[in-house]
TILO-321379 format. One record per atom (N, C-alpha, C): residue in three letters; y negated, z, x. Coordinates in steps of 0.05 Angstrom, whole numbers, plus 5000, padded with zeros to 4 digits. Example, Ala and Ser with C-alpha at 12.3 -4.5 7.8 and 13.67 -1.06 7.14 Angstrom:
ALA511451565264;ALA509051565246;ALA506651565264;SER504551425257;SER502151435273;SER499951575258;
***
This chain:
UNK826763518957;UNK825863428983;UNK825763659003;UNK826963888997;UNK826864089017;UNK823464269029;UNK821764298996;UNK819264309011;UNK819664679014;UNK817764819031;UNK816565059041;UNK815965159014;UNK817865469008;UNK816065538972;UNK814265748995;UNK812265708976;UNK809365898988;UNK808466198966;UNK809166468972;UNK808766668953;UNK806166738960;UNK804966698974;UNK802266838985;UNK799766679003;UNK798866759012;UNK796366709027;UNK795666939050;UNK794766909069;UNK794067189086;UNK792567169101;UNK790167319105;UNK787467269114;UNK787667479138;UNK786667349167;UNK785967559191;UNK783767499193;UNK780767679196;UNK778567759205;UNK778867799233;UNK778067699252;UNK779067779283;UNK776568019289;UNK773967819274;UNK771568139287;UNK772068399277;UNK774468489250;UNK774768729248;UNK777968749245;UNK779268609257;UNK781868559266;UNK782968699242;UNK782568539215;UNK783168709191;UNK785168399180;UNK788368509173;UNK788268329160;UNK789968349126;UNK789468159109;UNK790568229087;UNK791967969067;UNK795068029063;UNK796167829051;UNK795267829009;UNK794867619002;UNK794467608973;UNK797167428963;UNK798767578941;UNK801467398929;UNK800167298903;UNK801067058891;UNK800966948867;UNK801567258847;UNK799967208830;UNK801067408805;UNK802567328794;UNK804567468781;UNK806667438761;UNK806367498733;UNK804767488723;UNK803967578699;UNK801767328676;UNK802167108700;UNK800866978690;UNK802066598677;UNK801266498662;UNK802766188655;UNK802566008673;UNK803766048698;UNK804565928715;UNK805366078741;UNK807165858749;UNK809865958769;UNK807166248783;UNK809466418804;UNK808266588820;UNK808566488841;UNK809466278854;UNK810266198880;UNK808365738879;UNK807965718901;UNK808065428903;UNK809465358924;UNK809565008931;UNK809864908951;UNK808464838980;UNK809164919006;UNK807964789026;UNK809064499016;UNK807264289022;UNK808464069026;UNK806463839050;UNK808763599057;UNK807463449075;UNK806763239063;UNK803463229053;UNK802763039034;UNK803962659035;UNK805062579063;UNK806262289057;UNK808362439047;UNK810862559043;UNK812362659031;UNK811462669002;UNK810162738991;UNK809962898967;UNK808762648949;UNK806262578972;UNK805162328940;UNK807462098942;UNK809662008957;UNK811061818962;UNK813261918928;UNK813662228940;UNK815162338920;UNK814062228879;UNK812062178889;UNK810462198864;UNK810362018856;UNK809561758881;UNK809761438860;UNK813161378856;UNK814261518868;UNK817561378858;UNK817961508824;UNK816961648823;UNK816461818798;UNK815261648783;UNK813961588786;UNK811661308768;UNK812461098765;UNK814160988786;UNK815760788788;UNK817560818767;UNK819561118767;UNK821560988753;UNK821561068726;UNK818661168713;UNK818361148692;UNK815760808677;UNK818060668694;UNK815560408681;UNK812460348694;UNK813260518712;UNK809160368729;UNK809760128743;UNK808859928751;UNK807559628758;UNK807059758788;UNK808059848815;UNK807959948833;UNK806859758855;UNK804359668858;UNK803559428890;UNK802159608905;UNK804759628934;UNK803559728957;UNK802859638973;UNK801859678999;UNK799559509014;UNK797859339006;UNK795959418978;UNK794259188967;UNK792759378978;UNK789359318976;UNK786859368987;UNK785559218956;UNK783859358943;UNK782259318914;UNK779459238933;UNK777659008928;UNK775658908938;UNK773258908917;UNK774658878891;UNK772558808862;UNK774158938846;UNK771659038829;UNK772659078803;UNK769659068785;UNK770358978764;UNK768758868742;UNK769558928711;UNK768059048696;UNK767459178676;UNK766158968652;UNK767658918627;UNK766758818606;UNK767058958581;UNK766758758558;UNK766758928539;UNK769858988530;UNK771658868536;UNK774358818528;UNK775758958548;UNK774458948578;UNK777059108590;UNK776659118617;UNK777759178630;UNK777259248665;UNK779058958679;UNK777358818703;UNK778458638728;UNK778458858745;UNK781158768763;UNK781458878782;UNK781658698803;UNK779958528826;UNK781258328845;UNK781458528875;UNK784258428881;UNK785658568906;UNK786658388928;UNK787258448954;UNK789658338968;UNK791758548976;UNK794558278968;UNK795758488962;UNK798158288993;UNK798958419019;UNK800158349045;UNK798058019048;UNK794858099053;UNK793057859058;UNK792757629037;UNK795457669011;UNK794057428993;UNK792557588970;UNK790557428959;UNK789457568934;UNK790757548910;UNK790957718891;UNK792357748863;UNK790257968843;UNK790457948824;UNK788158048800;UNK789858148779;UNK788758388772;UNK790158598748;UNK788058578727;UNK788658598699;UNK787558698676;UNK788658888658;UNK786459048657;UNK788159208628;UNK785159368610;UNK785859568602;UNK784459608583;UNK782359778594;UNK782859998622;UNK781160178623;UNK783260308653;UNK780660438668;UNK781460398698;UNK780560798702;UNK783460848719;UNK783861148723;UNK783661058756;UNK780761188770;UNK780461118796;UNK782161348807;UNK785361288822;UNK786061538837;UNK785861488862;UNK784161348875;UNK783761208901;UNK783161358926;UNK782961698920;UNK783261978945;UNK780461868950;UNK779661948971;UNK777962068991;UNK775961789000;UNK778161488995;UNK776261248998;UNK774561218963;UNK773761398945;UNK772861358924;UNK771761098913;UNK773660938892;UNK772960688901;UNK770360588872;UNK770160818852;UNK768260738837;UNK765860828855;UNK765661078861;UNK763061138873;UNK762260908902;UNK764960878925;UNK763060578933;UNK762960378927;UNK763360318899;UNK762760108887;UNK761660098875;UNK761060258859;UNK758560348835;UNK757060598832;UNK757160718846;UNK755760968837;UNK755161148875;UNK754961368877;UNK754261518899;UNK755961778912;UNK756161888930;UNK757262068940;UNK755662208966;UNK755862448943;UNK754062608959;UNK755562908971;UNK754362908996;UNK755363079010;UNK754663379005;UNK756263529011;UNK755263859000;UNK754464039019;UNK752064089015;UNK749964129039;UNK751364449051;UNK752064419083;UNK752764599093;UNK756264629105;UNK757164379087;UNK758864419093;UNK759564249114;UNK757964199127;UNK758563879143;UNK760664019161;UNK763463969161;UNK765464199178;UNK766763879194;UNK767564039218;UNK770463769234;UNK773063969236;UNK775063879220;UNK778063949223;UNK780063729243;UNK780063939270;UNK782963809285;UNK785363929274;UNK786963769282;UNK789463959271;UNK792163669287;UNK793763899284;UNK797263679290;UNK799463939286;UNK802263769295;UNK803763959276;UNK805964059300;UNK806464219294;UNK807964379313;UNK810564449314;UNK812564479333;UNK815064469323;UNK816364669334;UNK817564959321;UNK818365169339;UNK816365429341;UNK814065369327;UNK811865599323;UNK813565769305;UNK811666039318;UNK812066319306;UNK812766359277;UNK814566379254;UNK814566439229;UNK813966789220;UNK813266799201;UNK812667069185;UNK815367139176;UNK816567369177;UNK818467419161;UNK819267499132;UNK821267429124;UNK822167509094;UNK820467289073;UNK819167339056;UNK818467289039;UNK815867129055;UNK814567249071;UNK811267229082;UNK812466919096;UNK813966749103;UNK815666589116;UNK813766339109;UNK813466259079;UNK811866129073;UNK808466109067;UNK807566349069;UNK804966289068;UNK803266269084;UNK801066119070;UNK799266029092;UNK797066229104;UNK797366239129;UNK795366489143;UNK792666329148;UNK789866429156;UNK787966339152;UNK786066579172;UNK786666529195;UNK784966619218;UNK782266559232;UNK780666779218;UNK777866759220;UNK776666899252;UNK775966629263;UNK774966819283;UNK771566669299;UNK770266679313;UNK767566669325;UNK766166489321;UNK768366229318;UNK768165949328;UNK768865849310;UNK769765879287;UNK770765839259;UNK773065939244;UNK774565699246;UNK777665869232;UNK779965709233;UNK782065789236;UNK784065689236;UNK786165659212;UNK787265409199;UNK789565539176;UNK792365449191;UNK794865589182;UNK796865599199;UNK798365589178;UNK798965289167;UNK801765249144;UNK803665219155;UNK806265329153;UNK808965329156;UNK809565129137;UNK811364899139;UNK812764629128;UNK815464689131;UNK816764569125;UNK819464539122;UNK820164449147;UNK823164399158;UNK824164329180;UNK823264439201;UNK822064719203;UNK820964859222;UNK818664789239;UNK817164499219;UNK814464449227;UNK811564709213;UNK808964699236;UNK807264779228;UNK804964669232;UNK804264619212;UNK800864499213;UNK798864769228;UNK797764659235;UNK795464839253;UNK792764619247;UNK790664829239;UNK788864589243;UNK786464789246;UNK784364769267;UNK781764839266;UNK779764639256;UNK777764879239;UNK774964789233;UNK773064909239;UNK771564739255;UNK768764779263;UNK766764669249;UNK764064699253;UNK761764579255;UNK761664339267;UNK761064119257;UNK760463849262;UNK759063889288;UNK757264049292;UNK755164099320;UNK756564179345;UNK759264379337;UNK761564439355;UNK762264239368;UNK763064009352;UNK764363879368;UNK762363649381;UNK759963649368;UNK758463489382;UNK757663509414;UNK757463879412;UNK756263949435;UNK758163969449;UNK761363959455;UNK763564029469;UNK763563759485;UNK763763779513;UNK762663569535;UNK765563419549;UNK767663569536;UNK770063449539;UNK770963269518;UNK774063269522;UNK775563119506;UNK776463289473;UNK776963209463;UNK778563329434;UNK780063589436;UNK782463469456;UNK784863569460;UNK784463789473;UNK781763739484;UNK781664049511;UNK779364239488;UNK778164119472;UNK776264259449;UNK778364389438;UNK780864249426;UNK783064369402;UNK783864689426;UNK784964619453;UNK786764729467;UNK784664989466;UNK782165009479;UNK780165149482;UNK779865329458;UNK780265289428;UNK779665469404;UNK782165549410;UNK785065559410;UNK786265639400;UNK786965789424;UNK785165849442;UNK785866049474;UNK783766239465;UNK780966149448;UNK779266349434;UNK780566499409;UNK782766499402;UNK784366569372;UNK787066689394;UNK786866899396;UNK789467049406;UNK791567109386;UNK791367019362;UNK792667189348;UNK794066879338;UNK792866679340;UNK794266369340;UNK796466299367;UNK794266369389;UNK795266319411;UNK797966429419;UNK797966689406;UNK800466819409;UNK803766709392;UNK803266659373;UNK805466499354;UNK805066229365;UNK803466099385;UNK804365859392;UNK806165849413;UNK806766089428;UNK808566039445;UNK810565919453;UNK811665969433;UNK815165859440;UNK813865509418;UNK811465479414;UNK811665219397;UNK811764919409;UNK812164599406;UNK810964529420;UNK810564339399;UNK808164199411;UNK806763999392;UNK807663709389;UNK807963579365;UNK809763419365;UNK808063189345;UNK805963189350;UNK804262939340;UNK801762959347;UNK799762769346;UNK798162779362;UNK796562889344;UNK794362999358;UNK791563219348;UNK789263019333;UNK790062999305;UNK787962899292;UNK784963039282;UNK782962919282;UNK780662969267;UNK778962839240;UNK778963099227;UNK777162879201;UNK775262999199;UNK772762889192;UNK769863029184;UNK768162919160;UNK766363199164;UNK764163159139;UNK766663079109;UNK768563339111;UNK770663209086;UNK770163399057;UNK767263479054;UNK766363529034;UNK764263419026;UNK765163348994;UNK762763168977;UNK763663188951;UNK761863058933;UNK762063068906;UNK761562748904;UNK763462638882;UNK763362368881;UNK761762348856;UNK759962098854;UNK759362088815;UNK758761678804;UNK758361628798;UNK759061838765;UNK763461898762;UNK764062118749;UNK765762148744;UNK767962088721;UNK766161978703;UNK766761798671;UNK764861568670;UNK765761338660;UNK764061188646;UNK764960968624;UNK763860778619;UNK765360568597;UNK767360478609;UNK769860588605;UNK773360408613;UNK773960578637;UNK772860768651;UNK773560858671;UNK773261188683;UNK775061328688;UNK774561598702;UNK776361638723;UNK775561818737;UNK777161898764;UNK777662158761;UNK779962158775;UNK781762438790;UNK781862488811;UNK782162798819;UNK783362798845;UNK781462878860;UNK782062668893;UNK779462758914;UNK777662488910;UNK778162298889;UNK775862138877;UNK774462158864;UNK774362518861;UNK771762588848;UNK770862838872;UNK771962898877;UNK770763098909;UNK773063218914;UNK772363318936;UNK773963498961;UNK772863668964;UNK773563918963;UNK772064178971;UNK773064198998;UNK772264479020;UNK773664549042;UNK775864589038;UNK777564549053;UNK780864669048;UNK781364969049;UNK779665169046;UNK780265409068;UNK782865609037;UNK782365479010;UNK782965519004;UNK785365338977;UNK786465208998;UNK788664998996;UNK788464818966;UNK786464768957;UNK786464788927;UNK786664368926;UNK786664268946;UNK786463968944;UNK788063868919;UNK791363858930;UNK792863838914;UNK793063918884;UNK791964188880;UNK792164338855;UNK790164198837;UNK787464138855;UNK786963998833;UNK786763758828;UNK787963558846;UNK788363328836;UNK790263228812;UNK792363588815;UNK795363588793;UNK793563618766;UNK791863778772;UNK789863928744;UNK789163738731;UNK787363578745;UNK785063348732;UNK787163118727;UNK788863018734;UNK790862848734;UNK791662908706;UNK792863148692;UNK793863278666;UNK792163218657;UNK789463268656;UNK787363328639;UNK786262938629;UNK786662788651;UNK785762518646;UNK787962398627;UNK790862458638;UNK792962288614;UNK791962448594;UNK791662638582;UNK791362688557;UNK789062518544;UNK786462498555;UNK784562448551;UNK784862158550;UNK786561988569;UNK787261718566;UNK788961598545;UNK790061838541;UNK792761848516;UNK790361728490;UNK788361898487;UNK787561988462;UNK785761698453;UNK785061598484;UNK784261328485;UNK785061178474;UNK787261018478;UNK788460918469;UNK790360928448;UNK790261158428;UNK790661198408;UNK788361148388;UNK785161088389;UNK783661048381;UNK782160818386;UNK782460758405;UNK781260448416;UNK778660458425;UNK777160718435;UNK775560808429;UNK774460878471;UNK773760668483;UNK773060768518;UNK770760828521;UNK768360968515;UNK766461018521;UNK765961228543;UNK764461238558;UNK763361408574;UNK763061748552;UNK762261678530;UNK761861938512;UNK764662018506;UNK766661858508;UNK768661858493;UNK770062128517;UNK769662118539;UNK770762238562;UNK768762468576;UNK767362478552;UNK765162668566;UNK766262978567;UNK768363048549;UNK769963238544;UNK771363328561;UNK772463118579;UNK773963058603;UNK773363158629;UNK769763058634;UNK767663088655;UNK767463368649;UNK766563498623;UNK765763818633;UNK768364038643;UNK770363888628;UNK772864168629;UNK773164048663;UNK773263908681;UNK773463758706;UNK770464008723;UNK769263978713;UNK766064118721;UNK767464318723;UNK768064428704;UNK768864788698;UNK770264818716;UNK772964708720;UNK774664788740;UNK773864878763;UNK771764558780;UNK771364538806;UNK769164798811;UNK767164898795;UNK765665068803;UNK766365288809;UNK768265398804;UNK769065618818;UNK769365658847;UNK771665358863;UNK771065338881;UNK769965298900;UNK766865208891;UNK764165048906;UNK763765378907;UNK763665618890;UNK761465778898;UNK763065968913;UNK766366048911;UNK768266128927;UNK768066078953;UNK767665878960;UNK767765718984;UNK764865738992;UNK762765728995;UNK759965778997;UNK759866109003;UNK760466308986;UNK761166578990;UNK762966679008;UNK764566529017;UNK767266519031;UNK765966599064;UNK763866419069;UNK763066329104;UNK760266569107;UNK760166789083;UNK758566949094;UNK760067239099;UNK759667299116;UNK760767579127;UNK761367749102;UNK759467889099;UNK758668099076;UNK760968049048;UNK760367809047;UNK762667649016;UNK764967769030;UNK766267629052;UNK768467539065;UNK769667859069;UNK767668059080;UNK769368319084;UNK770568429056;UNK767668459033;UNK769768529008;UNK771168358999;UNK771868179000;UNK773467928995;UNK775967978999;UNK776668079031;UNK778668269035;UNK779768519025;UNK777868629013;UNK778868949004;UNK777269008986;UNK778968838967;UNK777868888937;UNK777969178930;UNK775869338918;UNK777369618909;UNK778269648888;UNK779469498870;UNK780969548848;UNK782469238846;UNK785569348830;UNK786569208817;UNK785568978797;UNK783869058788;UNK782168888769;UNK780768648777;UNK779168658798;UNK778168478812;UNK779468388833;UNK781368428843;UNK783868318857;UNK785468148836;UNK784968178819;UNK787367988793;UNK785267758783;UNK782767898780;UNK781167608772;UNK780767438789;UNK779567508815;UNK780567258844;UNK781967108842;UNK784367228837;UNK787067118838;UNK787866918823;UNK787166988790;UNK787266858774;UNK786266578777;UNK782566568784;UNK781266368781;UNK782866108803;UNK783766258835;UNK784166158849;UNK786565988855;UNK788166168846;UNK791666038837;UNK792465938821;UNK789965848802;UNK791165648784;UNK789265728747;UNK787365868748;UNK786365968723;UNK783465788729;UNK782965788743;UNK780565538741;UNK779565368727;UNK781265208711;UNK781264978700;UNK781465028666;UNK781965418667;UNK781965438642;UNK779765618642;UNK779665618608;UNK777665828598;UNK777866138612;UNK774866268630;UNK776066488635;UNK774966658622;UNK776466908614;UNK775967168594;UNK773767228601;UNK771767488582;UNK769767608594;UNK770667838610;UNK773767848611;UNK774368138631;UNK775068038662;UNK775267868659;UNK775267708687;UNK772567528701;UNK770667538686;UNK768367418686;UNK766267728692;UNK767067898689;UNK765868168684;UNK767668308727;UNK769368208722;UNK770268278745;UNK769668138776;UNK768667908766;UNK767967758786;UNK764367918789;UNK764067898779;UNK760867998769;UNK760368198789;UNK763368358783;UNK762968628810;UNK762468618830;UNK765168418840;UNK765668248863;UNK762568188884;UNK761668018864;UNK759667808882;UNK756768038885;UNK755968218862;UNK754768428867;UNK755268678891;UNK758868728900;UNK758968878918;UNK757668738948;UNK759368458945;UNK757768368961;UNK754268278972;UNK753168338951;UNK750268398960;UNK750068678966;UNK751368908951;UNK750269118976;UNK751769048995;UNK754068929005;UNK754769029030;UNK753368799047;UNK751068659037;UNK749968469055;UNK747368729076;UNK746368909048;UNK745169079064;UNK745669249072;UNK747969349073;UNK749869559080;UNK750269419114;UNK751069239120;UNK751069059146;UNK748569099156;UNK746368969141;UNK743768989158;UNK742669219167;UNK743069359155;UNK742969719164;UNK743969789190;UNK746369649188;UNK748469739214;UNK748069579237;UNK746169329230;UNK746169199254;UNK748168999259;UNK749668899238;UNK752468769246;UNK751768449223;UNK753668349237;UNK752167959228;UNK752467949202;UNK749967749192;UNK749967789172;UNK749767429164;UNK749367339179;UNK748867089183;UNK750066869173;UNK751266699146;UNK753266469130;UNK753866409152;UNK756666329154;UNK759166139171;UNK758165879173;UNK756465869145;UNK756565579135;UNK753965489164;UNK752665639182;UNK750965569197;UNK751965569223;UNK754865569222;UNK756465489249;UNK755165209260;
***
């Protein structure tokens, strides 16, 4: 499909106009590079995939009910306004971001602090990085929040700011003149937009962090962003919907090789799913405070530059060593002195997350 390969990531600090690119490691069981991609592109890519390995494919249905027995899962839907009903043995909720067990059965709870609003639209003719840097995503931190700047294929660029929910509450204009306004506060955006021009309209989504639950039960578990959404700042949506997606066919596999659906049966499922995501709840939480965020940038050793790396690009979801568990340790400890190392100096010390 012609997608963007992505070797890196690259972070600008504007208050200490510091900036620093991080590449996939090569040393590790899996690729060193990923894809930008444009998600209707990619999941479209994915059900033709499903399709043409034997999946039952109904698009434009809307799921209204579903009902749980001892024998097996109802599904009642409309599917182009008429209704039609599925059965089978046991139900994989991949329903994104509308989570359709938690509003139907269970809760979703929001993750305190993060209540963020992302505008964003895509741009056509913006500034590229050269060589290799071509594909990755930059991630410009500046007063008012932050900007991420994905390069796509066909010489499109996603641009998208996030603020504080309160940002945009208190902004007495329109959207468009809120979006135009950050990115005249971001010179270092503003400048690669030059020659760009915008070629779809400036969307907004909010409050797009939460934790969905329950995440297993009798005949049923979810994947994906139907079990939460972290912030994007650190692109991990996709990755782990690919993760937990692996981790459920196995686990569904094993199902139905035993006949065996219990909520216990999948409880194996729920923690290695836990394990993964916590890295990035506390990454991301650490991320929006200054102090984290400067050593964050300038790791002093190789060692703790490789465990970051690791957890973040894809080691998450697995067991992590005690030499990488030992390295993080450093990490989040440098960052407490340099929380007082700041307060000393007089310089903010204050979580992002209180934008």
């Amino acid at each position: 499909r012609g997608f963007q390969v992505k070797y890196g990531a690259t972070f600008h600090d504007q208050e200490s106009d510091f900036q620093r690119t991080f590449y996939f490691l090569t040393n590790k069981p899996w690729p060193s590079y990923s894809y930008q991609v444009r998600r209707a592109d990619f999941d479209a890519l994915l059900l033709e995939h499903a399709a043409k390995h034997g999946v039952d494919v109904r698009q434009r249905a809307t799921v209204e009910a579903v009902a749980f027995d001892a024998d097996g899962v109802s599904v009642a839907a409309r599917l182009d306004g008429l209704p039609i009903t599925a059965r089978a043995r046991f139900l994989v909720d991949a329903s994104g971001r509308d989570g359709l067990i938690a509003t139907k059965l269970g809760h979703r709870e929001r993750i305190p602090n993060l209540g963020k609003v992302a505008l964003f639209a895509h741009f056509r003719g913006a500034g590229r990085a050269p060589g290799r840097d071509e594909g990755n995503i930059f991630i410009y931190v500046f007063e008012d929040g932050w900007f991420w700047w994905i390069p796509l294929a066909d010489d499109l660029t996603s641009l998208g700011c996030v603020m504080h929910a309160r940002t945009v509450r208190g902004w007495p204009g329109q959207l468009d003149e809120l979006y135009a306004e950050m990115i005249r506060r971001c010179p270092r955006v503003a400048h690669r937009l030059v020659s760009g021009e915008r070629v779809t309209e400036i969307h907004r989504v909010a409050n797009f962090s939460y934790m969905n639950g329950p995440l297993v039960g009798d005949r049923f578990l979810a994947v994906g962003d139907a079990i939460a959404f972290v912030d994007p700042i650190f692109s991990s949506g996709v990755h782990i919907a690919m993760q937990t997606g692996e981790l459920a066919a196995r686990a569904v596999d094993r199902a139905l090789e035993d006949g065996r659906f219990t909520a216990a049966r999948f409880a194996p499922y729920q923690r290695a799913v836990e394990r993964g995501l916590r890295p990035f709840f506390r990454f991301i939480h650490k991320y929006y405070e200054p102090a984290f965020f400067e050593v964050f940038l300038r790791p002093k050793t190789r060692w703790i530059l490789e465990a970051v790396l690791s957890v973040l690009s894809g080691g998450a979801f697995m067991r992590v060593g005690w030499g990488t568990r030992a390295a993080l340790a450093v990490l989040f400890a440098a960052a407490r002195m340099n929380l007082w190392v700041r307060q000393r100096a007089g310089r903010p010390v204050e979580s992002r997350l209180e934008w």
